[in-house]
C-alpha positions as protocol buffer text, in pm:
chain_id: "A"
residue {
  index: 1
  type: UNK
  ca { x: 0 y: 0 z: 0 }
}
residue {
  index: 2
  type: UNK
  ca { x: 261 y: 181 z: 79 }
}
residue {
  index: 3
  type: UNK
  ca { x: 506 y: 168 z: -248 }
}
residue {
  index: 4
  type: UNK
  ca { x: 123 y: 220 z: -409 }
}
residue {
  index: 5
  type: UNK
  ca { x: 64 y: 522 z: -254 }
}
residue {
  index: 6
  type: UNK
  ca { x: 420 y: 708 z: -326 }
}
residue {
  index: 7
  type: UNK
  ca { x: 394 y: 552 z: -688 }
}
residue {
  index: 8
  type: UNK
  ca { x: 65 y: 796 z: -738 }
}
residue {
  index: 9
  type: UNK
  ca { x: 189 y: 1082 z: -561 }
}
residue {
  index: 10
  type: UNK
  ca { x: 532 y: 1071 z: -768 }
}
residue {
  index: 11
  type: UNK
  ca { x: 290 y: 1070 z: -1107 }
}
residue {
  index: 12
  type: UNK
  ca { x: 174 y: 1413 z: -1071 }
}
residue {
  index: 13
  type: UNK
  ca { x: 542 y: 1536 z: -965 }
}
residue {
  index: 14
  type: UNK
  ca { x: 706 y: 1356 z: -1252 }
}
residue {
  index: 15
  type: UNK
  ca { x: 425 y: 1581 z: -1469 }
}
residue {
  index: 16
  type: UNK
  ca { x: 481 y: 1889 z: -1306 }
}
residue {
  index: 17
  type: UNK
  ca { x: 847 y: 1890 z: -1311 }
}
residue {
  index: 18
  type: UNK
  ca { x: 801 y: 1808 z: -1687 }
}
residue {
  index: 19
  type: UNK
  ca { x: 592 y: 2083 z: -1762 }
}
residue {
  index: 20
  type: UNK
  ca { x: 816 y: 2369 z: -1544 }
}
residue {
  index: 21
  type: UNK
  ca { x: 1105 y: 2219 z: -1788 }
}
residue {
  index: 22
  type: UNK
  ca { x: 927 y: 2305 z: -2092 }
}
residue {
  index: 23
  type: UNK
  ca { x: 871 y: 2636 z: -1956 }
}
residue {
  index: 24
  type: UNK
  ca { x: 1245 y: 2729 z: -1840 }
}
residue {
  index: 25
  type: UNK
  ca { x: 1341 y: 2560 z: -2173 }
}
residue {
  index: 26
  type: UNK
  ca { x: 1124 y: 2830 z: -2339 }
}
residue {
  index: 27
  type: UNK
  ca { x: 1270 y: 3115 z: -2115 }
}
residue {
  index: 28
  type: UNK
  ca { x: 1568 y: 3026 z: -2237 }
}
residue {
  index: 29
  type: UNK
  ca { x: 1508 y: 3031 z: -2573 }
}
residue {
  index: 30
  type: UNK
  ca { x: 1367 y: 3379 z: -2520 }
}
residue {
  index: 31
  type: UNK
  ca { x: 1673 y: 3513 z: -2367 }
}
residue {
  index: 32
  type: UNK
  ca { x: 1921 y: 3414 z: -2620 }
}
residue {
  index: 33
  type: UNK
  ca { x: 1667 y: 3551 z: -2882 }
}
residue {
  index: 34
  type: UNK
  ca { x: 1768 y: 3904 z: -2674 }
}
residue {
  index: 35
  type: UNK
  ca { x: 2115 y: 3818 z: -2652 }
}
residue {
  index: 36
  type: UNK
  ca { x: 2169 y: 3755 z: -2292 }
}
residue {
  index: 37
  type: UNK
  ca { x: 2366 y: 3419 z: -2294 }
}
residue {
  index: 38
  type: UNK
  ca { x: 2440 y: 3420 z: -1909 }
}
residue {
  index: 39
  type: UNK
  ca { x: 2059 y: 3376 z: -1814 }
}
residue {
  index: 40
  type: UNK
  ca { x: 1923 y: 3175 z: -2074 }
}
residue {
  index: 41
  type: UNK
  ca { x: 2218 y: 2908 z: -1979 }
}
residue {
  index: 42
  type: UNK
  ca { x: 2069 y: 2918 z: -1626 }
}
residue {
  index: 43
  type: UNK
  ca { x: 1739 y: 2874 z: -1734 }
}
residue {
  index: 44
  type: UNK
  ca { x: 1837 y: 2569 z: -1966 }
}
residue {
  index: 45
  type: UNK
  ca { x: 2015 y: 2415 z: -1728 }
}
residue {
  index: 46
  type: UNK
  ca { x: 1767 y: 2400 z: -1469 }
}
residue {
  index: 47
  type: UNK
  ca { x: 1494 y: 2269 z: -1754 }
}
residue {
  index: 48
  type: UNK
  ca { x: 1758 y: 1993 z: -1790 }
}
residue {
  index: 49
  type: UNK
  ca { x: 1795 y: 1928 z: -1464 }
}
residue {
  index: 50
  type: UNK
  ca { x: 1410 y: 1921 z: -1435 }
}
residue {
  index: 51
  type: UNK
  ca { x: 1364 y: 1669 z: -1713 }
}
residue {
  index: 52
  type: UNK
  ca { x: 1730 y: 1517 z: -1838 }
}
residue {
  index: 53
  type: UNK
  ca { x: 1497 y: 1377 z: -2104 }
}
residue {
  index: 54
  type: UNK
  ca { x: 1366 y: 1717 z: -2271 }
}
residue {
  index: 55
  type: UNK
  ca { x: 1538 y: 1679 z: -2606 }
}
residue {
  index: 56
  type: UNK
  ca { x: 1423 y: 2056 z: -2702 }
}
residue {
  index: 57
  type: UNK
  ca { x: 1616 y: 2180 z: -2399 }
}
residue {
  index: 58
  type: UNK
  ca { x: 1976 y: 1962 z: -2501 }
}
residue {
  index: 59
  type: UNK
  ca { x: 1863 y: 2127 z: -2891 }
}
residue {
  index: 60
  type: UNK
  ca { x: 1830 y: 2481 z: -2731 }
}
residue {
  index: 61
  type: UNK
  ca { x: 2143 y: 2416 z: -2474 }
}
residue {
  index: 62
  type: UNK
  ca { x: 2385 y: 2291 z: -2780 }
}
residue {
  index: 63
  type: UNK
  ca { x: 2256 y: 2602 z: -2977 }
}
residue {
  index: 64
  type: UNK
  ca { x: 2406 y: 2814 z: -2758 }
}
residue {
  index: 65
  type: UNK
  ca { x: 2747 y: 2609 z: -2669 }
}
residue {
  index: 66
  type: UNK
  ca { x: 2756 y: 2653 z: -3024 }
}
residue {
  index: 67
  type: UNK
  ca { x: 2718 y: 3042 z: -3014 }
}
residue {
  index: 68
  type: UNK
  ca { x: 2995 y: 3092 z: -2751 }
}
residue {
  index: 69
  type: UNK
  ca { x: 3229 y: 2847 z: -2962 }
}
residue {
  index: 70
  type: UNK
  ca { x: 3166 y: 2553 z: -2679 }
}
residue {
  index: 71
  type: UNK
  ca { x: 3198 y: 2302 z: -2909 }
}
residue {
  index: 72
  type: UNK
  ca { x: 3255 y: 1984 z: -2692 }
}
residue {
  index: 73
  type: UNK
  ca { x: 2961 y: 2115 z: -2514 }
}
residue {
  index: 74
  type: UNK
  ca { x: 2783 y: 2203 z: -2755 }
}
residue {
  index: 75
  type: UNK
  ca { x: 2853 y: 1848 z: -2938 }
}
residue {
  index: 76
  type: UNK
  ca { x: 2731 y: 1686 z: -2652 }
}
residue {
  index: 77
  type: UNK
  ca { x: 2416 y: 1794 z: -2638 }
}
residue {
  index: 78
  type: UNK
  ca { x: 2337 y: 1786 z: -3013 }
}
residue {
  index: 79
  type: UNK
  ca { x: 2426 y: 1431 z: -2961 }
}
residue {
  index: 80
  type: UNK
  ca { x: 2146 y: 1408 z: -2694 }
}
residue {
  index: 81
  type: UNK
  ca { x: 1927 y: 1554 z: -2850 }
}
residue {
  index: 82
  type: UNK
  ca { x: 1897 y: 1315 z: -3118 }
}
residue {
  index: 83
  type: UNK
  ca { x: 1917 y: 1028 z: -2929 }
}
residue {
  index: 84
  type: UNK
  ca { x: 1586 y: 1194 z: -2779 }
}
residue {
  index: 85
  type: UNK
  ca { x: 1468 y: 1367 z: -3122 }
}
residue {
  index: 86
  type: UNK
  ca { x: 1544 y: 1085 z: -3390 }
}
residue {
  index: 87
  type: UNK
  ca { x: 1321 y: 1229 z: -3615 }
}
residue {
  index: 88
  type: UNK
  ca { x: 1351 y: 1605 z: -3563 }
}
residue {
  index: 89
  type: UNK
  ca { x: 1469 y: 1739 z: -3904 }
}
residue {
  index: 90
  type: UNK
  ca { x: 1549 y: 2107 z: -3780 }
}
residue {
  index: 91
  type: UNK
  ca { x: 1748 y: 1958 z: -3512 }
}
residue {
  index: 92
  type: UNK
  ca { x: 1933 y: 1771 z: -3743 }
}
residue {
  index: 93
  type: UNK
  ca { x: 1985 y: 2051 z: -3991 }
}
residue {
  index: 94
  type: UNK
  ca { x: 2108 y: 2294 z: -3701 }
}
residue {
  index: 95
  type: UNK
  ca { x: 2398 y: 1995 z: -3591 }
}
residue {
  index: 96
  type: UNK
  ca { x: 2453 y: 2030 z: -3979 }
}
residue {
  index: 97
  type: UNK
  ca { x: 2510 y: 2415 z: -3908 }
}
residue {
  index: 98
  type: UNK
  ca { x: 2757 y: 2320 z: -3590 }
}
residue {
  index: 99
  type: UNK
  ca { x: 2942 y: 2056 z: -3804 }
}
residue {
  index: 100
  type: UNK
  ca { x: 3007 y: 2333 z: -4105 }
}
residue {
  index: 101
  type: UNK
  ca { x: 3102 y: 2624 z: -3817 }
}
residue {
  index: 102
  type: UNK
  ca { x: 3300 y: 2369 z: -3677 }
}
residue {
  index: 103
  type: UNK
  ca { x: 3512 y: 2248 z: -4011 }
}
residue {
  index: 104
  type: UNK
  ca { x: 3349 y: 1947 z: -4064 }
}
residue {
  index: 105
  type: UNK
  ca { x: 3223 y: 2054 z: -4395 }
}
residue {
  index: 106
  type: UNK
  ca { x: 3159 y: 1726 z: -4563 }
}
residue {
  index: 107
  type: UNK
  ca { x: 2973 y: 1565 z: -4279 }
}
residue {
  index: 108
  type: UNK
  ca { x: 2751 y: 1905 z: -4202 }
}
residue {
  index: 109
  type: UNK
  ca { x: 2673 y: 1881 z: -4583 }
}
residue {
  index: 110
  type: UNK
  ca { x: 2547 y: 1533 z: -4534 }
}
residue {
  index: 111
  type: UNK
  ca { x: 2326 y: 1646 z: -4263 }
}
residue {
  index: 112
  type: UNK
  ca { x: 2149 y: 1949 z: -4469 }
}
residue {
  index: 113
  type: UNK
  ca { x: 2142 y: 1754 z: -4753 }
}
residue {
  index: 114
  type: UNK
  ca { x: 1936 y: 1515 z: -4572 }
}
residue {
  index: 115
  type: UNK
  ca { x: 1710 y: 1761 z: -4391 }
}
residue {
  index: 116
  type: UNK
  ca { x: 1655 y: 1911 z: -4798 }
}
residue {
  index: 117
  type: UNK
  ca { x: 1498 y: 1625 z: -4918 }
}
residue {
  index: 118
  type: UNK
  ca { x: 1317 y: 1558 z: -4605 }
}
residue {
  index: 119
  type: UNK
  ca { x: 930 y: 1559 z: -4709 }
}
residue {
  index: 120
  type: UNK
  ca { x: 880 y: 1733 z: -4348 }
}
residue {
  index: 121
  type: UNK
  ca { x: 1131 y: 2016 z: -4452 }
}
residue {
  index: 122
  type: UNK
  ca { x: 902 y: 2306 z: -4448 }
}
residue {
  index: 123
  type: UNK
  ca { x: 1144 y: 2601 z: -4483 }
}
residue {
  index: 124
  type: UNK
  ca { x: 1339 y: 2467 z: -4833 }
}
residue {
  index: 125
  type: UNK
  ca { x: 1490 y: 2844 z: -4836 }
}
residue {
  index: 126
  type: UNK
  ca { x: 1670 y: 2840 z: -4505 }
}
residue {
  index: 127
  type: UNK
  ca { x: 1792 y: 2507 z: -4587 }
}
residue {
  index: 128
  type: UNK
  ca { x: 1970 y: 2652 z: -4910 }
}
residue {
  index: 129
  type: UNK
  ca { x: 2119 y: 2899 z: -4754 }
}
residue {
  index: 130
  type: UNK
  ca { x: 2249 y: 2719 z: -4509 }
}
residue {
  index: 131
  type: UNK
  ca { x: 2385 y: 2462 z: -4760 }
}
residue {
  index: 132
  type: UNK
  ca { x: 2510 y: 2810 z: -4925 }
}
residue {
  index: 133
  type: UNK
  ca { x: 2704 y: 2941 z: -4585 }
}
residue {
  index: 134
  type: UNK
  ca { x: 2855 y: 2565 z: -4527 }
}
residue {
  index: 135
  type: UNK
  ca { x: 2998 y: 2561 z: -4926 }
}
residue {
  index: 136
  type: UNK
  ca { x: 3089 y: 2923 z: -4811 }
}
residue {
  index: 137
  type: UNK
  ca { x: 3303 y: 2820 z: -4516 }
}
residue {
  index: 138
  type: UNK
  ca { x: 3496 y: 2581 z: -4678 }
}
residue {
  index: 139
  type: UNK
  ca { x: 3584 y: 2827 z: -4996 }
}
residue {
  index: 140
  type: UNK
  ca { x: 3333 y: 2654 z: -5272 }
}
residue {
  index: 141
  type: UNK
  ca { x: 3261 y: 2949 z: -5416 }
}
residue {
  index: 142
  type: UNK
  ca { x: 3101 y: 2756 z: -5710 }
}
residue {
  index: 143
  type: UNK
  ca { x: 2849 y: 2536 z: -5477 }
}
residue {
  index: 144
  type: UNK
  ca { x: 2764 y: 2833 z: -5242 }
}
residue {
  index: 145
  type: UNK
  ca { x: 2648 y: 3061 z: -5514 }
}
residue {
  index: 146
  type: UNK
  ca { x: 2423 y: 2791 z: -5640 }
}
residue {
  index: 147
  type: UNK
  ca { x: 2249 y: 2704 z: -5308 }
}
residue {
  index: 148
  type: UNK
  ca { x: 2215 y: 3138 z: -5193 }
}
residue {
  index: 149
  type: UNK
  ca { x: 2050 y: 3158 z: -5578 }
}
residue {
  index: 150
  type: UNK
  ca { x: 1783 y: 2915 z: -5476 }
}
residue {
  index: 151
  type: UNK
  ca { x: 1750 y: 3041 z: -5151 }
}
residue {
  index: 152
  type: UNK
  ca { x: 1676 y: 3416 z: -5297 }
}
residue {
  index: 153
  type: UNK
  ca { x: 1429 y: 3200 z: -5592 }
}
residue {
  index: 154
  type: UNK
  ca { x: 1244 y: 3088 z: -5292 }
}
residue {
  index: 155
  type: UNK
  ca { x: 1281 y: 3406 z: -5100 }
}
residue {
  index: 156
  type: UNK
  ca { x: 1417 y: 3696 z: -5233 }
}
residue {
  index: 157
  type: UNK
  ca { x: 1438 y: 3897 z: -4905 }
}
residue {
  index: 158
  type: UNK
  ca { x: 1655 y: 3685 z: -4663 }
}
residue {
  index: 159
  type: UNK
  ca { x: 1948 y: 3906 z: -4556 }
}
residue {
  index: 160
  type: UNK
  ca { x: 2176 y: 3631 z: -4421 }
}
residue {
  index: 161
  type: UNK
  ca { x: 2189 y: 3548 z: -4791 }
}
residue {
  index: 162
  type: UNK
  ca { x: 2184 y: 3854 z: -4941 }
}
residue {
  index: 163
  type: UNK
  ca { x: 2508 y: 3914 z: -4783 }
}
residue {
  index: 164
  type: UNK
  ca { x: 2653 y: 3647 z: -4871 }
}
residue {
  index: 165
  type: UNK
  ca { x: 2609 y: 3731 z: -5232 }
}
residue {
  index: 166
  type: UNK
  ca { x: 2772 y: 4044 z: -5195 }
}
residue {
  index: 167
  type: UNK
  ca { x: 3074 y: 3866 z: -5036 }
}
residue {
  index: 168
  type: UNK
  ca { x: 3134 y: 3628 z: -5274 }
}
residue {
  index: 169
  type: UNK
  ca { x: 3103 y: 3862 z: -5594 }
}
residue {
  index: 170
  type: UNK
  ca { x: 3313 y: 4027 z: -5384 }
}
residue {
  index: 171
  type: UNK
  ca { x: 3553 y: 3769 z: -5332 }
}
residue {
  index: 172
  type: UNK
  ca { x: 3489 y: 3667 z: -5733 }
}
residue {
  index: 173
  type: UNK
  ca { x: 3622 y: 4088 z: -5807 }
}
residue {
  index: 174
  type: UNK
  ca { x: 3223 y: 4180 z: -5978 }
}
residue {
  index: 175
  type: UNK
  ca { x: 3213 y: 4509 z: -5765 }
}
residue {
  index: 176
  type: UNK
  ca { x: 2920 y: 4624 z: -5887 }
}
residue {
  index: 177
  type: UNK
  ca { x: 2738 y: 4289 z: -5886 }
}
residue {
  index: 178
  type: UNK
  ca { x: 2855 y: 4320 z: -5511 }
}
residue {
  index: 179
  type: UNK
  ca { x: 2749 y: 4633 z: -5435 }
}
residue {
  index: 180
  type: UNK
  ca { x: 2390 y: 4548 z: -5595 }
}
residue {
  index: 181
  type: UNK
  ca { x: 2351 y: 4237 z: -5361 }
}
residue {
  index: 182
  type: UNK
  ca { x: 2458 y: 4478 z: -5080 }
}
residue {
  index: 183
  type: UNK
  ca { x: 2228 y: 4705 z: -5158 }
}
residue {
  index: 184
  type: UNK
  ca { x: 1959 y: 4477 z: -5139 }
}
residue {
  index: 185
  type: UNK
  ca { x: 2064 y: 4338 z: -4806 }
}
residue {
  index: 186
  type: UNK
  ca { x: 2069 y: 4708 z: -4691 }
}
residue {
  index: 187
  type: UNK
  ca { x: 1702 y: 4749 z: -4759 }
}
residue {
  index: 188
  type: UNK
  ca { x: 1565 y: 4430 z: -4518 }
}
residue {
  index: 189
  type: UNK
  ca { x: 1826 y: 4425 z: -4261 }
}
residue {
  index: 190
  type: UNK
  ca { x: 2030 y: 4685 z: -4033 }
}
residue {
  index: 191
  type: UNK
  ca { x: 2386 y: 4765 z: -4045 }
}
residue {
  index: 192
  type: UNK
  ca { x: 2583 y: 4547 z: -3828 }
}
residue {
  index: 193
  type: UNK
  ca { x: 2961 y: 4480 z: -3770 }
}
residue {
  index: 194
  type: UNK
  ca { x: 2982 y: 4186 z: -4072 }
}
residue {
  index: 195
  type: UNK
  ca { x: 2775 y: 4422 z: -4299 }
}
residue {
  index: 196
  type: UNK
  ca { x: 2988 y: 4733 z: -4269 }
}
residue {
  index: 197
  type: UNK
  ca { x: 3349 y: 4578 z: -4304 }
}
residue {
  index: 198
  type: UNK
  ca { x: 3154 y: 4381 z: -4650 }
}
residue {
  index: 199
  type: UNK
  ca { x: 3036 y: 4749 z: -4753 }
}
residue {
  index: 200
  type: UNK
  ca { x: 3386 y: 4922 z: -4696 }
}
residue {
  index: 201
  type: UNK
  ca { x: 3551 y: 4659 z: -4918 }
}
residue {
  index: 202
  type: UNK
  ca { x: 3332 y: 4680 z: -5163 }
}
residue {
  index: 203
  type: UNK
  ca { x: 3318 y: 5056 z: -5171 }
}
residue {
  index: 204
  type: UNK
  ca { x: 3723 y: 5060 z: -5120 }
}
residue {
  index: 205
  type: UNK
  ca { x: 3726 y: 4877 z: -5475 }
}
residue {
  index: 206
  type: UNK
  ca { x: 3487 y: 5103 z: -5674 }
}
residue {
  index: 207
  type: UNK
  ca { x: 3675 y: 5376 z: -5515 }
}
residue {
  index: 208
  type: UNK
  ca { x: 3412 y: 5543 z: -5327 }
}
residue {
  index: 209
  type: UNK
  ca { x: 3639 y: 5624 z: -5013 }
}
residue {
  index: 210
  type: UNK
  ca { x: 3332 y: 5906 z: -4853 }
}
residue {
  index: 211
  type: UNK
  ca { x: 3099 y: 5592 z: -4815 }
}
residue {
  index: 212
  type: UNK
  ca { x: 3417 y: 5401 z: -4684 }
}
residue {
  index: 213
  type: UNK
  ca { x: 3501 y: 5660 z: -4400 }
}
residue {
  index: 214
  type: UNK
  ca { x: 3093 y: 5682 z: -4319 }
}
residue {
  index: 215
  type: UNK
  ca { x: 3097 y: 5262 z: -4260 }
}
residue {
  index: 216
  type: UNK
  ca { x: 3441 y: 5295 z: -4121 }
}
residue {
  index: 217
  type: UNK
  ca { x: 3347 y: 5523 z: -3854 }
}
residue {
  index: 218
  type: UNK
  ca { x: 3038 y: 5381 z: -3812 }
}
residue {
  index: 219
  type: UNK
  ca { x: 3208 y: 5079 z: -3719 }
}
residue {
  index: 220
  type: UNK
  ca { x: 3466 y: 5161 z: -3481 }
}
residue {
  index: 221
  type: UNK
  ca { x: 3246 y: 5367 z: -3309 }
}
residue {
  index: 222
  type: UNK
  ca { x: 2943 y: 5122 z: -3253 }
}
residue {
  index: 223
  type: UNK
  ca { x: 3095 y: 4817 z: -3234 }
}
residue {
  index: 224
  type: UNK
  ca { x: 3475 y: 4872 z: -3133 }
}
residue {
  index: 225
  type: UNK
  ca { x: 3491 y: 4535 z: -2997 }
}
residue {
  index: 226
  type: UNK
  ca { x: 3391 y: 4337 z: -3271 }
}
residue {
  index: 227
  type: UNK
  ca { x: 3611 y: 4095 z: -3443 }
}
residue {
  index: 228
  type: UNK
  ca { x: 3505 y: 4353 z: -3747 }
}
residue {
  index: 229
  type: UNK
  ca { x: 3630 y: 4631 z: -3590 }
}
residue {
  index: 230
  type: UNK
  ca { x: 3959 y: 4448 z: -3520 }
}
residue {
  index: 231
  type: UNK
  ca { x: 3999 y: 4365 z: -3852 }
}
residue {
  index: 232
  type: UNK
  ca { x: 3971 y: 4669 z: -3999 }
}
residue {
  index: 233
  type: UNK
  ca { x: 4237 y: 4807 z: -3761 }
}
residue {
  index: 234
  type: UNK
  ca { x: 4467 y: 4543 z: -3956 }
}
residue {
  index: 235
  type: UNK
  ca { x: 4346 y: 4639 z: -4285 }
}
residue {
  index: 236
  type: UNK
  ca { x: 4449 y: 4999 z: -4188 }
}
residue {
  index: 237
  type: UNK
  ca { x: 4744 y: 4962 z: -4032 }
}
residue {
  index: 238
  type: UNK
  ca { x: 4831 y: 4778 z: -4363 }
}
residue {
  index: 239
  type: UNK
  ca { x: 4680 y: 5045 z: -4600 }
}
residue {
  index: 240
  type: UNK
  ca { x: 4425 y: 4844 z: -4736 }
}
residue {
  index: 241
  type: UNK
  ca { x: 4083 y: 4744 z: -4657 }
}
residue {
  index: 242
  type: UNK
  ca { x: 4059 y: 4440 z: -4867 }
}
């Protein structure tokens, strides 16, 4: 009667504690959608320690590993997660993500190649462009291009890849091609530090050196701690910004 009795009390626990970790798991979501790493890894580690078995919270927890370069962490937890999530095909695209920030090009391309022809894949464009960034990363210039250009068919407003496409005409000398895609990114996304050191290069090469002293100030003096802003010290101190 006894071993009965705590059996039925420990049901409604087992729930509640379930439930609270979905709901720290989702705090901590929230907070590294604002940028504050410190509290959403307090909240995800508590929704872990709630429920070791939440395979969202090990997704969310590897996410940001990932984000402050923790990659053993963040490799253990993606490795979790699927153990947990089998079948989750943005989970398995994002360790795709970690494997191409990481170096592992080839085996991150196996992963997004899988979640592309996934018939649960229901956001083709971010998959391209992520296919794009990995091919990107590991200097296929050829492969990247191809992926962003489906990625703009199927959305031609996505500034992570509108960016890109300014980098690597960049990177391919078509200037004006560059400053086009740039231009575009300009008019669906902010300024921030990897947009302004791609608009003073490109600007440097067409020669227009007003707009490169507008981004360059801009630059230092918003973001002087960026690894942008670091950089362009370099390319300064070497007379060049390219």
């Amino acid at each position: 009667m006894v071993l009965v009795g705590c059996a039925a009390e420990s049901e409604p626990e087992k729930v509640d504690m379930a439930k609270a970790s979905d709901f720290n798991a989702q705090l901590g979501v929230a907070y590294m959608q604002q940028g504050n790493n410190e509290w959403a890894l307090n909240k995800l580690e508590k929704s872990i320690a709630q429920n070791p078995d939440n395979g969202r919270a090990h997704h969310y927890i590897a996410e940001l590993y990932r984000r402050v370069d923790d990659y053993a962490k963040a490799e253990e937890h993606f490795q979790r997660a699927m153990e947990l999530l089998p079948n989750d095909m943005p989970l398995r695209e994002n360790y795709g993500v970690f494997l191409c920030t990481r170096g592992d090009s080839a085996q991150g391309l196996r992963y997004l190649y899988e979640s592309l022809e996934s018939p649960f894949n229901t956001a083709p464009a971010g998959t391209h462009e992520n296919l794009g960034q990995c091919a990107l990363e590991s200097n296929d210039l050829v492969t990247a291009e191809k992926q962003l250009r489906t990625a703009l068919q199927l959305d031609p407003k996505r500034p992570r890849t509108l960016l890109s496409m300014a980098q690597i005409a960049y990177r391919n000398q078509q200037y004006l091609r560059a400053r086009s895609f740039f231009q575009r990114y300009l008019e669906v996304a902010p300024q921030v530090p990897e947009s302004l050191l791609t608009g003073i290069r490109i600007e440097e090469a067409l020669g227009n050196l007003d707009t490169v002293a507008s981004y360059s100030l801009l630059l230092s003096r918003k973001y002087p701690d960026s690894d942008e802003a670091q950089e362009l010290e370099r390319m300064q101190s070497r007379g060049t910004n390219r």
